[in-house]
MIDOSE-1310 file (N, C-alpha, C; in nm, 2 decimals, decimal comma, always signed):
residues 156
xxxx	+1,00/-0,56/+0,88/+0,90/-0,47/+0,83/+0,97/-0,35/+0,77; +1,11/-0,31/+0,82/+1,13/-0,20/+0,75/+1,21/-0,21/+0,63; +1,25/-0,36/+0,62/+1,35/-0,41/+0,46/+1,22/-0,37/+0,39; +1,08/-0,42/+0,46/+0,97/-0,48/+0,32/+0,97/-0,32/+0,26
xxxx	+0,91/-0,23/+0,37/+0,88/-0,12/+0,33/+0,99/+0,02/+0,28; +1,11/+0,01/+0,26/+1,24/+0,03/+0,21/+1,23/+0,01/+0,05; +1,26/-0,19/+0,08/+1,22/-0,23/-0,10/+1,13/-0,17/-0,20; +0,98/-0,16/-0,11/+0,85/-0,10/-0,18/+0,88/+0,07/-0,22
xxxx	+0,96/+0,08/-0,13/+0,93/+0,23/-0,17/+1,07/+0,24/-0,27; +1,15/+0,19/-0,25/+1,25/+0,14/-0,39/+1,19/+0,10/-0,51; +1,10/+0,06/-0,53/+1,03/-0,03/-0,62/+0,94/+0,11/-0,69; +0,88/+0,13/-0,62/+0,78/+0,31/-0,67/+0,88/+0,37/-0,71
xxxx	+0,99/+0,46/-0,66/+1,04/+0,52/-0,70/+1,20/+0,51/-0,82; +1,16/+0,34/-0,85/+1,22/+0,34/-1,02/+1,13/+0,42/-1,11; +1,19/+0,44/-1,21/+1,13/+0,53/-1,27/+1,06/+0,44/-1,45; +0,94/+0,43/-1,40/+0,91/+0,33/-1,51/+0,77/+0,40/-1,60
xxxx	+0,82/+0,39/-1,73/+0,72/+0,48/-1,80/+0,53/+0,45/-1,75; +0,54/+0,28/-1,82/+0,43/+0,23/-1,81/+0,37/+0,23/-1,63; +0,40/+0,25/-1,57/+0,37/+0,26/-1,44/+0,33/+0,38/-1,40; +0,31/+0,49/-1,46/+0,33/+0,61/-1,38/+0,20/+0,68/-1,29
xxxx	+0,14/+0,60/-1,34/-0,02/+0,62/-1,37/-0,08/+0,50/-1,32; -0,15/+0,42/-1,42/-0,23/+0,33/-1,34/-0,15/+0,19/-1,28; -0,05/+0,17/-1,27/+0,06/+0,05/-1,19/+0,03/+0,05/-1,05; +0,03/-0,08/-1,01/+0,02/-0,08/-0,85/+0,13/-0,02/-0,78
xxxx	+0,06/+0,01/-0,68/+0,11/+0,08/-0,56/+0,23/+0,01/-0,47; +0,32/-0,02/-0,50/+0,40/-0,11/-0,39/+0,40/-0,08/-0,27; +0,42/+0,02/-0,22/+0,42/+0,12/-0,10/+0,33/+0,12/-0,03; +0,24/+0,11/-0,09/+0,04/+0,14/-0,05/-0,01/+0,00/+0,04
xxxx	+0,05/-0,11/-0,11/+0,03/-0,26/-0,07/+0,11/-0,34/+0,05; +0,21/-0,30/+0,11/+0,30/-0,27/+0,19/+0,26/-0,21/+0,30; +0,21/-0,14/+0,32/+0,15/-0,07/+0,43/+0,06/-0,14/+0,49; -0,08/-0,14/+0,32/-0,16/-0,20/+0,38/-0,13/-0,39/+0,48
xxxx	-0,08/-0,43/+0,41/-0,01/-0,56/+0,43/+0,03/-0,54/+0,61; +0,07/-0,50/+0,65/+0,15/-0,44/+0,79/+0,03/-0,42/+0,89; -0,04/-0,31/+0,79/-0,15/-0,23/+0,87/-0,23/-0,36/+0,90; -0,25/-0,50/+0,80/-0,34/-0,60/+0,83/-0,27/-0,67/+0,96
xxxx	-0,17/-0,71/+0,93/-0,07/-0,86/+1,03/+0,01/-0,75/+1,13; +0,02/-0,66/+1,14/+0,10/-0,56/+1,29/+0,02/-0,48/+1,27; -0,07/-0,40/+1,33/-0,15/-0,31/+1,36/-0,06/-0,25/+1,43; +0,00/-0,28/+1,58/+0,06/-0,19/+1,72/+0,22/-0,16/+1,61
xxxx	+0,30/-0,21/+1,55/+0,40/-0,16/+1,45/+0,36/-0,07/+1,35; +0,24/-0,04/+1,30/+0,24/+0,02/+1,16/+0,13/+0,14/+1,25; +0,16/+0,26/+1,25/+0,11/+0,34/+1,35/+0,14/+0,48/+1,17; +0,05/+0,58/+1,27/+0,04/+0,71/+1,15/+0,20/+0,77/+1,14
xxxx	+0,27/+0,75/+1,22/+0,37/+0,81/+1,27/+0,49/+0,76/+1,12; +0,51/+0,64/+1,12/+0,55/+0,54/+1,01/+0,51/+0,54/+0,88; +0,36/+0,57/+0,88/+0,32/+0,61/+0,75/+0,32/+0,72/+0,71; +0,32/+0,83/+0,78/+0,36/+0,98/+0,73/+0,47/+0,96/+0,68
xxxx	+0,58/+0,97/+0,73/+0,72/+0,91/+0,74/+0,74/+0,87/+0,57; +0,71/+0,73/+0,56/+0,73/+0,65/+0,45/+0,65/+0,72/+0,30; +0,55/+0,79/+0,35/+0,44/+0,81/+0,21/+0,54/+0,98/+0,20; +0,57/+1,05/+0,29/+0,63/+1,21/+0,26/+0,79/+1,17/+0,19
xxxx	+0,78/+1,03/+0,20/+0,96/+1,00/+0,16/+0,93/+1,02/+0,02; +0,80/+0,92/-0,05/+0,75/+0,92/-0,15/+0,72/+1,04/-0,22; +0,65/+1,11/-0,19/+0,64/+1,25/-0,24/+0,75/+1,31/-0,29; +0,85/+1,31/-0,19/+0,97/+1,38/-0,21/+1,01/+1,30/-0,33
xxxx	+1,05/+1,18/-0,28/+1,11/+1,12/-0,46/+1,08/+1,13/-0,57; +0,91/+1,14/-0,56/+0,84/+1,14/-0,67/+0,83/+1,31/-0,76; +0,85/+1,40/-0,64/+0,82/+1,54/-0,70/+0,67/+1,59/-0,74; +0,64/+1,50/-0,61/+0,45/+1,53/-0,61/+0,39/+1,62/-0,52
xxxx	+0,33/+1,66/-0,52/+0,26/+1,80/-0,41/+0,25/+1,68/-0,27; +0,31/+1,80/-0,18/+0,40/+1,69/-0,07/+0,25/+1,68/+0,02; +0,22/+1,58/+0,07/+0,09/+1,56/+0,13/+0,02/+1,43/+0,06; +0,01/+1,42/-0,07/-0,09/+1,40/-0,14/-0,08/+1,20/-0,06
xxxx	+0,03/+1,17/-0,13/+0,05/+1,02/-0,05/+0,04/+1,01/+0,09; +0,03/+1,12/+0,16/+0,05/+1,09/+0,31/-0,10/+1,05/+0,35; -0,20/+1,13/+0,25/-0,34/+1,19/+0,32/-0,37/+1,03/+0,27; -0,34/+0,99/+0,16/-0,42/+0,85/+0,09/-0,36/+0,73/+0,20
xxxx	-0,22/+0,76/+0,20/-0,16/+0,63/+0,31/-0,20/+0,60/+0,44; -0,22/+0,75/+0,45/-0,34/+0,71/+0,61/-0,47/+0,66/+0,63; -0,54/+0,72/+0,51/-0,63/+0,64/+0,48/-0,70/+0,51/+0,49; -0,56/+0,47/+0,43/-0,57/+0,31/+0,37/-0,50/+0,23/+0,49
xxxx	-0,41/+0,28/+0,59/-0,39/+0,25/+0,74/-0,50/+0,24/+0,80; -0,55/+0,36/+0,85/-0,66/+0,36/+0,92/-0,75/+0,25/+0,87; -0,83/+0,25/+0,73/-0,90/+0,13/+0,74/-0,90/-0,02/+0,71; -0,75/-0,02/+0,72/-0,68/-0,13/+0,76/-0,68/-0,20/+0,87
xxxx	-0,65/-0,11/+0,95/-0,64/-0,14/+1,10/-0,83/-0,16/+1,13; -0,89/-0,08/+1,12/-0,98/-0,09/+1,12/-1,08/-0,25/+1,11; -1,08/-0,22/+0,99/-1,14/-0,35/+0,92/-1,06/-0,47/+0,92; -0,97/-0,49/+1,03/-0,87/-0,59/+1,01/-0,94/-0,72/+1,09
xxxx	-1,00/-0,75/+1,15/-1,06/-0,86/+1,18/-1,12/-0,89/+1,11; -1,23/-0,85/+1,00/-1,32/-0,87/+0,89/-1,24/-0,96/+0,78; -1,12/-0,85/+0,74/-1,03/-0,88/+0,61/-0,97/-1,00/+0,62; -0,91/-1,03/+0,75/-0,80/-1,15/+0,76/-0,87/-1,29/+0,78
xxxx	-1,04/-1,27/+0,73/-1,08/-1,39/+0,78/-1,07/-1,45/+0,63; -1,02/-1,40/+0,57/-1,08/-1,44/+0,37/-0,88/-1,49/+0,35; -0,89/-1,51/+0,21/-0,81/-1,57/+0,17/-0,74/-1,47/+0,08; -0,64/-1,46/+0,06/-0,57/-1,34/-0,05/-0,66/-1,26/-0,14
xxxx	-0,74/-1,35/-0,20/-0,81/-1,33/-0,30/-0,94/-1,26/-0,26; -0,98/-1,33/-0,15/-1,10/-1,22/-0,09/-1,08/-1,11/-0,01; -0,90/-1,09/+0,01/-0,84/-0,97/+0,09/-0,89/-0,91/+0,01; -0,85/-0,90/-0,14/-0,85/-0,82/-0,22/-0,95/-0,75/-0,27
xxxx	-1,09/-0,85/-0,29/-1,16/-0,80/-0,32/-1,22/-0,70/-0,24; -1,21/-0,72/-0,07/-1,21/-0,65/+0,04/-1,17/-0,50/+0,01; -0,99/-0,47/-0,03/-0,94/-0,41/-0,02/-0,97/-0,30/-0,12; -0,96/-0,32/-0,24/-0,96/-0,29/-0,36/-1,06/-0,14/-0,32
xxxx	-1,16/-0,17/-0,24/-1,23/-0,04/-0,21/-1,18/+0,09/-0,13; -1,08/+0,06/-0,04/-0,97/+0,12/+0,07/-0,88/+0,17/-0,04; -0,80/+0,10/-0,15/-0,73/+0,16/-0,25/-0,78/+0,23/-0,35; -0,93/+0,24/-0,38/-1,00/+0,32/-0,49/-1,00/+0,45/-0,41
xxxx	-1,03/+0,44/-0,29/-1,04/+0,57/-0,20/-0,93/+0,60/-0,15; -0,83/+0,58/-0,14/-0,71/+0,66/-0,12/-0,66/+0,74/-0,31; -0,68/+0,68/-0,37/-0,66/+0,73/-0,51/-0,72/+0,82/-0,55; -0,87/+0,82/-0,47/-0,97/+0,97/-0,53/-0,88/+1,08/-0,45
xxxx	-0,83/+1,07/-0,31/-0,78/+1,15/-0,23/-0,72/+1,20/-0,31; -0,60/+1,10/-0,35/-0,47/+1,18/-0,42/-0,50/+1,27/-0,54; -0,61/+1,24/-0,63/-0,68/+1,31/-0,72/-0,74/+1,41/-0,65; -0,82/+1,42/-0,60/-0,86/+1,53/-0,49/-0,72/+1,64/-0,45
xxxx	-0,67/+1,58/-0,39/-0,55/+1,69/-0,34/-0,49/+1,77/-0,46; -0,48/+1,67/-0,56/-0,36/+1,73/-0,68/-0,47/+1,83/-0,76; -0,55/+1,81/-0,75/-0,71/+1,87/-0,84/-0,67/+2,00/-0,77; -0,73/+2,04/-0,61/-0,75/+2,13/-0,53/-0,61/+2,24/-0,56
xxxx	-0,50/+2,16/-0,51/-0,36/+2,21/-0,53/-0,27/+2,24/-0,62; -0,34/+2,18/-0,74/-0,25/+2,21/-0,87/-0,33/+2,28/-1,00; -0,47/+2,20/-0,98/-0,55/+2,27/-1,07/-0,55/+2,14/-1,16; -0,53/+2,00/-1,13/-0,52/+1,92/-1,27/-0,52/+1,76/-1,17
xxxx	-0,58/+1,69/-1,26/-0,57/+1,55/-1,23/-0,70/+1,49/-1,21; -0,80/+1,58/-1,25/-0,92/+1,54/-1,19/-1,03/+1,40/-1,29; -0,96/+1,43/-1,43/-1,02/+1,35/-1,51/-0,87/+1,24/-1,55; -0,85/+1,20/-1,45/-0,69/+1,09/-1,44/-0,77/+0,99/-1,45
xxxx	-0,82/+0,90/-1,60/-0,89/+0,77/-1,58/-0,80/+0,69/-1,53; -0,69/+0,69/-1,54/-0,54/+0,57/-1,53/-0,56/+0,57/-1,37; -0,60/+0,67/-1,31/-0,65/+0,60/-1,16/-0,74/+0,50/-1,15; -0,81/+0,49/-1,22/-0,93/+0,40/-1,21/-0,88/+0,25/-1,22
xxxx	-0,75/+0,23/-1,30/-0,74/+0,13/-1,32/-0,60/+0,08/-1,23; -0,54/+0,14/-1,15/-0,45/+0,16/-1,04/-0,55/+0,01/-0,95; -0,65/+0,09/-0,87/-0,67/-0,01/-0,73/-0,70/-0,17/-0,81; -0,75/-0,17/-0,93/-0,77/-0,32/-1,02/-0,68/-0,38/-1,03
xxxx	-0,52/-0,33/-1,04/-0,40/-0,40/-1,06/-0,32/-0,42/-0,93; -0,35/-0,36/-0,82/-0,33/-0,37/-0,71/-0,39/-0,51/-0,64; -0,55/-0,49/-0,66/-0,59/-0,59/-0,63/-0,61/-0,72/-0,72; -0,56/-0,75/-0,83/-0,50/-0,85/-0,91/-0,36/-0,89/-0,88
xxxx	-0,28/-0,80/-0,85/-0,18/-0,85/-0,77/-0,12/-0,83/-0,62; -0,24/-0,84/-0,54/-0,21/-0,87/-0,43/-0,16/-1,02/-0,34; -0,30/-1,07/-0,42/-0,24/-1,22/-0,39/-0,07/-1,24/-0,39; -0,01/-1,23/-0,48/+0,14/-1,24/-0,54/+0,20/-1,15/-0,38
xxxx	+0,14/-1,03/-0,44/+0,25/-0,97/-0,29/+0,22/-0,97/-0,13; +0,09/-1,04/-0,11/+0,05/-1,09/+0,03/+0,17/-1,21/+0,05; +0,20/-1,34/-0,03/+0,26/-1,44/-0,01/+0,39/-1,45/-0,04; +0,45/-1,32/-0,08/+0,62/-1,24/-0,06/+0,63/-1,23/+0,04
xxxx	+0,53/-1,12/+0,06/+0,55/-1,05/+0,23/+0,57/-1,16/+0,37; +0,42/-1,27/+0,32/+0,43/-1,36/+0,43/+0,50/-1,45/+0,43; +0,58/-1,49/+0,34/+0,68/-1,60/+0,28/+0,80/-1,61/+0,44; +0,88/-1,53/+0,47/+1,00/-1,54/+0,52/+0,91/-1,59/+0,71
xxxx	+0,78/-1,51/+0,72/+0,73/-1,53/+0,88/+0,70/-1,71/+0,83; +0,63/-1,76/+0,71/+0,62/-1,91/+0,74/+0,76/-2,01/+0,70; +0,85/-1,94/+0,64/+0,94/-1,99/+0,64/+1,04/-2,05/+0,76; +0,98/-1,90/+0,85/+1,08/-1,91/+0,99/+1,02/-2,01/+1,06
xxxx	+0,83/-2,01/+1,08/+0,78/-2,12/+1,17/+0,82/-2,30/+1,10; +0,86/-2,27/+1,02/+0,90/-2,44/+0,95/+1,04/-2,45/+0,95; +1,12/-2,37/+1,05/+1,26/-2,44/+1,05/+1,23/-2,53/+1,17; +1,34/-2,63/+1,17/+1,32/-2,70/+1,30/+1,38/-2,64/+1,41
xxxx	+1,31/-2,73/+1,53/+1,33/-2,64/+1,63/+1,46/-2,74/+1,76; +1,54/-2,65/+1,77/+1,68/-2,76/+1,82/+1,61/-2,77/+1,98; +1,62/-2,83/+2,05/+1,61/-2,85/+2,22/+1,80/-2,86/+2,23; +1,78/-2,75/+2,34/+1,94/-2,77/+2,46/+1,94/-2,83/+2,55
């Protein structure tokens, strides 16, 4: 869990023009991913942690990823019996609403705190490509746990 969430936040914090703005969230999708399949491992403690790491890299008003990543924990955890009964594809559509609302947050905070961000359409299209590509990064993440249950199993 903490390679996946290491890589993710390695992955955010390249520095990639076309991304800066409306690109999925690796870190976010990552969490949430955790927050669905380990609830008792993926705790606020971890995501403060991981989303203030973000901030700092990013040179964003320090909070703003924390308030959204909890968010989107919380109703992860939450809604996680609901979500995991669907298929990638219906996680997403699931989700996609948990990621629209962590994004108004962060617009919210940066609005309140900076004085700007409030007319950021390129948010709007952030939680669309998140949940277009979630499928892809649900079956990364889960790849190595089905990998392990298909090794064979030796008897001593």
């Amino acid at each position: 869990m903490i390679v996946t969430l290491l890589g993710a936040l390695a992955l955010d914090l390249i520095p990639r023009p076309w991304t800066t703005v409306w690109g999925p969230e690796a870190t976010l999708m990552t969490l949430t991913f955790w927050a669905l399949r380990s609830p008792a491992w993926t705790g606020f403690g971890l995501t403060l942690l991981v989303s203030i790491a973000l901030d700092v890299g990013r040179g964003a008003v320090l909070g703003q990823t924390a308030l959204a990543a909890i968010w989107v924990v919380w109703g992860a955890q939450k809604w996680r019996s609901r979500v995991l009964w669907f298929g990638p594809f219906g996680q997403a559509v699931h989700l996609v609403w948990l990621w629209a609302g962590a994004l108004a947050v962060q617009v919210a905070v940066r609005w309140l705190v900076a004085g700007d961000g409030i007319f950021a359409y390129g948010y709007l299209l952030s939680p669309l490509w998140m949940a277009l590509v979630w499928p892809i990064w649900y079956a990364l993440l889960l790849w190595p746990q089905r990998w392990r249950a298909e090794l064979p199993k030796h008897r001593v």
